[in-house]
C-alpha positions in Angstrom: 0.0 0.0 0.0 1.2 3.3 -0.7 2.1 5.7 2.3 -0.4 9.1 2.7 0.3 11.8 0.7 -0.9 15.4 0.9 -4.8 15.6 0.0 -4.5 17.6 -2.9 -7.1 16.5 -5.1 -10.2 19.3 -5.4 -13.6 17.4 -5.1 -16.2 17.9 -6.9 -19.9 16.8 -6.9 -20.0 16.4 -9.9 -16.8 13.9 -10.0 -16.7 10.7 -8.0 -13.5 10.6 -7.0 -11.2 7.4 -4.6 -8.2 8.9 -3.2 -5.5 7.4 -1.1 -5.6 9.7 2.5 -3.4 8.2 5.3 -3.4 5.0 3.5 -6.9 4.0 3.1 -9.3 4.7 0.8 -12.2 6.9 0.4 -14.9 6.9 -1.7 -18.3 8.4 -3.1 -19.3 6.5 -6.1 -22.4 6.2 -7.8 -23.5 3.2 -9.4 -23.0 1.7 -13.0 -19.8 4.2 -13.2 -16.7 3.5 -14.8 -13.5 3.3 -13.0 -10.2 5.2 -14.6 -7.4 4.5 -12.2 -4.0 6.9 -12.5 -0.8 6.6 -10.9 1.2 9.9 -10.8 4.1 10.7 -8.8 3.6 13.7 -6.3 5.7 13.8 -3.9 9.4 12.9 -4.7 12.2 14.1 -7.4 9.2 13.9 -10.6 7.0 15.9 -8.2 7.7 19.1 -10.2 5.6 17.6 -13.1 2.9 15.9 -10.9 0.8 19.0 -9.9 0.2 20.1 -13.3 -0.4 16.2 -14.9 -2.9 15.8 -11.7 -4.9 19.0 -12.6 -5.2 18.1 -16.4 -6.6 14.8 -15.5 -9.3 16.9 -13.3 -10.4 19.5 -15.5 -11.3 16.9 -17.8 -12.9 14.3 -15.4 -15.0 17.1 -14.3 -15.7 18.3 -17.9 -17.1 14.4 -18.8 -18.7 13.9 -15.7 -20.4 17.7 -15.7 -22.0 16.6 -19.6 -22.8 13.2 -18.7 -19.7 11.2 -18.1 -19.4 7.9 -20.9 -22.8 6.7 -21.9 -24.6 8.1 -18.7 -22.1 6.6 -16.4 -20.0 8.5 -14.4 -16.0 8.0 -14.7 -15.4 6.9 -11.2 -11.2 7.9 -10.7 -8.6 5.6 -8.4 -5.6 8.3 -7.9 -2.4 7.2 -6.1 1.0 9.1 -5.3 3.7 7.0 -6.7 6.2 9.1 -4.8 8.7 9.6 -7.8 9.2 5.4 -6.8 8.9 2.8 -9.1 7.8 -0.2 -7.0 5.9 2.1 -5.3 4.0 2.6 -8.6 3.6 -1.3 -9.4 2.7 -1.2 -5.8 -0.8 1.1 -6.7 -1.0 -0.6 -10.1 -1.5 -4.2 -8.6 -4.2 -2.3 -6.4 -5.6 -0.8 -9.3 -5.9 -3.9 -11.1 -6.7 -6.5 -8.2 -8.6 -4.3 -5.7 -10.2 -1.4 -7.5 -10.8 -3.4 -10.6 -10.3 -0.6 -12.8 -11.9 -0.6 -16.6 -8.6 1.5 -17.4 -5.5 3.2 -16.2 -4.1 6.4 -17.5 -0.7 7.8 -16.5 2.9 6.4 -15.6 4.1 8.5 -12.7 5.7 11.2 -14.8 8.5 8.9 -15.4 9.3 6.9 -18.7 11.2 3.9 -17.0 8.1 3.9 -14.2 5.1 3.6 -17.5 7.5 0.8 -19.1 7.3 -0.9 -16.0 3.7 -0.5 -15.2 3.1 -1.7 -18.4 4.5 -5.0 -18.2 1.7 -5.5 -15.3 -0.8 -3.9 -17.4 -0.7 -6.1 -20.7 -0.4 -9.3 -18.2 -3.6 -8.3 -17.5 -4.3 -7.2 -20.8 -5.9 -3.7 -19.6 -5.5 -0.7 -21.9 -3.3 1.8 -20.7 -2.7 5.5 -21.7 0.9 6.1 -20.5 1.4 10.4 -20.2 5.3 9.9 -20.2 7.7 10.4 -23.2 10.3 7.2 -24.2 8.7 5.3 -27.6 10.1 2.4 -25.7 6.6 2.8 -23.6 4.5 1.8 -26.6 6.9 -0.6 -28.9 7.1 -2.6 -30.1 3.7 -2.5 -30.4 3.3 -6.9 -30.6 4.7 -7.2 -27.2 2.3 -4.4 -25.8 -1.2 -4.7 -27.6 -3.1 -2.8 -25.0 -0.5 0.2 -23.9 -0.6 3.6 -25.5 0.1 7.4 -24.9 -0.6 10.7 -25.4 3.1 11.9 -26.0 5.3 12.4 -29.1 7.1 9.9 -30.1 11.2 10.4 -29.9 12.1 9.5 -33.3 9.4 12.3 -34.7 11.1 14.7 -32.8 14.4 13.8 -34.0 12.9 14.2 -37.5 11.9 17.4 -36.4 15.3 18.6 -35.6 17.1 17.3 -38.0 14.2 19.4 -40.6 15.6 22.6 -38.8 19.3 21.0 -38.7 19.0 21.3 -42.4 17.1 24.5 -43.1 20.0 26.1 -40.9 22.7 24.1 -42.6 24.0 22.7 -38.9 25.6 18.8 -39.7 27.6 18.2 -36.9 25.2 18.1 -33.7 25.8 17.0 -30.3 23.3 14.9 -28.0 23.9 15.3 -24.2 21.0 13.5 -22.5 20.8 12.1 -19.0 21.1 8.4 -18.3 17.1 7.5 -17.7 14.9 5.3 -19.7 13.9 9.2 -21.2 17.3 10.0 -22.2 18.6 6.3 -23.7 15.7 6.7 -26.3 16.6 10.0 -27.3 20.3 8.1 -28.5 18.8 5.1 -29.9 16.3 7.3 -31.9 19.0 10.1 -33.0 21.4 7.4 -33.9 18.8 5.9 -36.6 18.3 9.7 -37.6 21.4 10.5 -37.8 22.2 7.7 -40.5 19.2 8.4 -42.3 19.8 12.4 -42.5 23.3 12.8 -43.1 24.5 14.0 -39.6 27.0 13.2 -37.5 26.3 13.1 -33.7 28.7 13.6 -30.8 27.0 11.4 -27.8 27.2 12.3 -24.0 25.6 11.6 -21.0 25.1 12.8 -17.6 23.1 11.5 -14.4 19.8 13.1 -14.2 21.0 14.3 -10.7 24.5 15.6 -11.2 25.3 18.9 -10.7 28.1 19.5 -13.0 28.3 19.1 -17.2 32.0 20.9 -17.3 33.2 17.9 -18.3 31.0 16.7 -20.9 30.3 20.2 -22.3 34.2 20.6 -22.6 34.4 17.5 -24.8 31.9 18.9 -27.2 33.1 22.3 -27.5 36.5 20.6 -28.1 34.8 18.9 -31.0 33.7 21.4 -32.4 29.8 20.7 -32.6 27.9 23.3 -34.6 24.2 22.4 -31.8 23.9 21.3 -28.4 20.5 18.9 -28.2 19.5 18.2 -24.2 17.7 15.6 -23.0 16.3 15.8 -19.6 13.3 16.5 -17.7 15.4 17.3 -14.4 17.0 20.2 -13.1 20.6 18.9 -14.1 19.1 20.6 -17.8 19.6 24.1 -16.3 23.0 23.3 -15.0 23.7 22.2 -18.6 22.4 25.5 -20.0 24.4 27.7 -17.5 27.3 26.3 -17.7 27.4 26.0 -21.8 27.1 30.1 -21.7 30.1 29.9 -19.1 31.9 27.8 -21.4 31.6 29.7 -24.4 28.9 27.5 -26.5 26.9 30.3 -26.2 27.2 31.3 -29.4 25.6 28.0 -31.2 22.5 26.5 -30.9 21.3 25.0 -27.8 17.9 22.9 -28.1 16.7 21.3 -25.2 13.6 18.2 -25.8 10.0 18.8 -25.0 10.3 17.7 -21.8 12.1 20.4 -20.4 9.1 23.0 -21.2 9.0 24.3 -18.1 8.6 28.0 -17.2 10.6 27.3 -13.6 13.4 26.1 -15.7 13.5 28.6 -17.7 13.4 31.5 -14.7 15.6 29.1 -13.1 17.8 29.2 -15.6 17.9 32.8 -15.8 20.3 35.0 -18.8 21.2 31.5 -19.7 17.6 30.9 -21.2 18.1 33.5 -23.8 18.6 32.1 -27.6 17.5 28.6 -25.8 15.5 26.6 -28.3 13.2 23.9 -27.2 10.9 21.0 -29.5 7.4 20.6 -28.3 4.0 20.0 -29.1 1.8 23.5 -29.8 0.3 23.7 -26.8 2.5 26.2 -25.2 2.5 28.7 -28.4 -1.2 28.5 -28.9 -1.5 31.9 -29.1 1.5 32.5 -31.4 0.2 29.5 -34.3 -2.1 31.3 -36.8 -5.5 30.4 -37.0 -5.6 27.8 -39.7 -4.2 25.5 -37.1 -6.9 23.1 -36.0 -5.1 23.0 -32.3 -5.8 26.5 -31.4 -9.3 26.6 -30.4 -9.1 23.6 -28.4 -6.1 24.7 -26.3 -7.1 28.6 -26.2 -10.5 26.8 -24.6 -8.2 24.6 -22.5 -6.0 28.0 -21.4 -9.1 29.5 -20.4 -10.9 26.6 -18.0 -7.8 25.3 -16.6 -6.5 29.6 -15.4 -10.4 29.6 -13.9 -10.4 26.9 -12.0 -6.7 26.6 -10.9 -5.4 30.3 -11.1 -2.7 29.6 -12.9 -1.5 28.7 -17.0 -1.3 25.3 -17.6 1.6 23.5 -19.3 2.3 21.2 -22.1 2.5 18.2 -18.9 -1.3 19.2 -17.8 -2.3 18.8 -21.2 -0.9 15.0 -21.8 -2.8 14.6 -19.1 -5.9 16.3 -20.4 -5.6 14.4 -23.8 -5.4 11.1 -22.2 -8.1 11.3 -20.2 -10.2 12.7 -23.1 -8.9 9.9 -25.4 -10.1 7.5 -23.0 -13.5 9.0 -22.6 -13.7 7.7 -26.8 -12.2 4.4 -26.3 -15.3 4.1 -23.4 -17.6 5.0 -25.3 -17.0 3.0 -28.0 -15.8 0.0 -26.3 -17.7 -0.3 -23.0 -16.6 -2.8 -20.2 -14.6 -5.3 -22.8 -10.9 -4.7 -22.5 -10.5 -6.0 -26.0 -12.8 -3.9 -27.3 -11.4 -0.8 -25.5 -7.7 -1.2 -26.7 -9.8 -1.5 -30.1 -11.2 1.6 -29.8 -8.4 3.2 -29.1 -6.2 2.0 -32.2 -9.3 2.8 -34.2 -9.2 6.9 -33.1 -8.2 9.0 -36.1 -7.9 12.7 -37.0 -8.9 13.8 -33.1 -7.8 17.2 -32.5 -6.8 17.1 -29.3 -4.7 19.8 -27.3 -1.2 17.9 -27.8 -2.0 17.8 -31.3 -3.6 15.5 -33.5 -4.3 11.7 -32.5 -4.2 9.0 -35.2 -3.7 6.1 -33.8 -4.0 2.7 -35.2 -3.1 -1.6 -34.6 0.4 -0.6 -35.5 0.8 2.9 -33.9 0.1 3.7 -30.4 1.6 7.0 -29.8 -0.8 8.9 -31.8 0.8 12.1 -32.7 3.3 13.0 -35.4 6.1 15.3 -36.6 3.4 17.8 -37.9 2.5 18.1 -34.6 5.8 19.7 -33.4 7.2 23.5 -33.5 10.4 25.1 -31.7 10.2 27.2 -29.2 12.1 30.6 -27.3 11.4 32.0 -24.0 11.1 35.3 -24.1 9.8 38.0 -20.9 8.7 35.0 -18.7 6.6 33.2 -21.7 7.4 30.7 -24.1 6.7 32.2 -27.7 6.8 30.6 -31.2 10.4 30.5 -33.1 10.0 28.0 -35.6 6.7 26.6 -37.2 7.3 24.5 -39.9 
């Protein structure tokens, strides 16, 4: 059982909601619901990302439920702390899955290696799951995980991405500094494959997502005279990285840090040192910069909007994984009722949804729904990330 965490879920009456409180469990259910269960880690080093994942999953529980949940049942929602742990997180999934009886499960603890695990306990029970973490290695290969999904890029669309504006800036000779997780060890199998496919050749180092100085990898790549720095963390060492590459004169190239590390507290903890920082994401956090052809901006102006209401605050590209996940599952619901089978069907059967990530085609063979298209560069400029690079 997990230990207590902080009660920081908002109830509503209009969301039936089981939280873990001093270790037990407390509920308000009505009958005939649907049970989504969610593992997220809030307390612990991924905490930074769990406030914001939490709230997405809200607002839109409490959007379903408010217009009449899935097919007049209410989404009944199992929500345990991880605590940044990963047995921990098997730890709620078993729960989930042998106690709560949950129709589905939707989020990974904010951690790649934590989703890949809870998957392996997911697909033995052959339950869909909608992981809100990053690594591809989450979803493939796809035979050996029929039922798991997510609402993230995958890595080797973003490393088309950059290598797009690699070649529209004429930059051949990259470097890849990402930390050691499950996160960053996708990023160098992806760039590798790339990397032979686009004609550029790659510098590779890594740190530990907790270490506190990169002089010593940063001094190997300015020594081989990489023309772009590409980081790949979600941890604080990524603003180490970015001050110390203006201290060691890399200022003056391009330094491109992964989708991941979208983070306004990064980037105000990173201070002068975020200036001329580029960073590859979804649209979400420019939707006010794309123009209005874009089929995203409605849907995350809309999103901007409900989610400052209710929580006082702009959300970020991690509440809206969140937000899309629980919305794709509201589909696969609908569509696919209390059969597992018929569930994961559903869910490999959405197309051309319009999500706030993006757009979500998934199908038998794809289970990470968005694409390249679905990517911009990004600045951050007088406290707000703005547009830098579209297409």
């Amino acid at each position: 059982m997990l230990h207590s965490f902080r009660p920081l879920l908002r109830f509503s009456s209009r969301l039936a909601i089981a939280c873990i409180v001093a270790g037990s469990s407390v509920a308000a259910f009505a009958q005939g619901s649907y049970k989504v269960g969610s593992v997220l880690s809030m307390t612990g080093p991924a905490a930074f990302l769990g406030e914001d994942m939490k709230a997405g999953m809200e607002l839109a529980l409490d959007e379903i439920n408010s217009k009449g949940g899935v097919n007049g049942k209410k989404i009944e929602w199992f929500f345990y702390d991880a605590e940044s742990q990963t047995q921990k997180g098997l730890g709620a999934t078993r729960r989930l899955l042998t106690q709560d009886k949950v129709d589905m499960i939707v989020g990974g603890g904010n951690m790649s290696g934590m989703a890949i695990a809870m998957s392996q306990l997911t697909e033995k029970a052959t339950l869909p799951f909608i992981a809100t973490e990053g690594s591809m290695q989450i979803v493939t290969p796809v035979s050996e995980r029929p039922f798991t999904f997510k609402s993230t890029v995958d890595d080797d669309q973003v490393m088309e991405r950059l290598a797009d504006y690699f070649a529209k800036k004429k930059i051949t000779k990259i470097a890849l500094l990402s930390d050691s997780s499950g996160f960053g060890q996708s990023a160098v199998e992806q760039l590798k494959k790339t990397a032979a496919t686009r004609g550029l050749d790659v510098v590779y180092e890594t740190f530990n997502p907790t270490d506190t100085d990169m002089a010593p990898q940063l001094g190997k790549l300015k020594a081989a005279n990489v023309q772009a720095i590409v980081c790949w963390t979600v941890t604080p060492a990524g603003v180490v990285a970015m001050k110390q590459a203006k201290t060691l004169g890399l200022g003056s190239i391009p330094f491109i840090h992964s989708y991941g590390f979208v983070d306004k507290r990064y980037m105000d903890l990173a201070g002068d040192a975020a200036k001329d920082v580029l960073l590859v994401s979804v649209k979400f956090p420019v939707g006010e910069d794309l123009p209005d052809s874009d089929l995203a901006k409605p849907r995350i102006l809309a999103l901007n909007k409900n989610f400052e209401a209710r929580f006082k605050r702009r959300p970020n590209q991690f509440a809206a994984q969140t937000y899309d996940a629980m919305y794709l599952a509201k589909m696969a619901l609908e569509k696919g009722g209390e059969d597992k089978t018929k569930v994961r069907d559903a869910l490999a059967g959405i197309r051309n949804y319009n999500g706030v990530g993006g757009t979500f085609n998934f199908s038998a063979t794809q289970h990470s729904g968005l694409s390249k298209s679905d990517l911009v560069l990004l600045k951050y400029e007088d406290g707000r990330f703005r547009l830098a690079d579209y297409q």
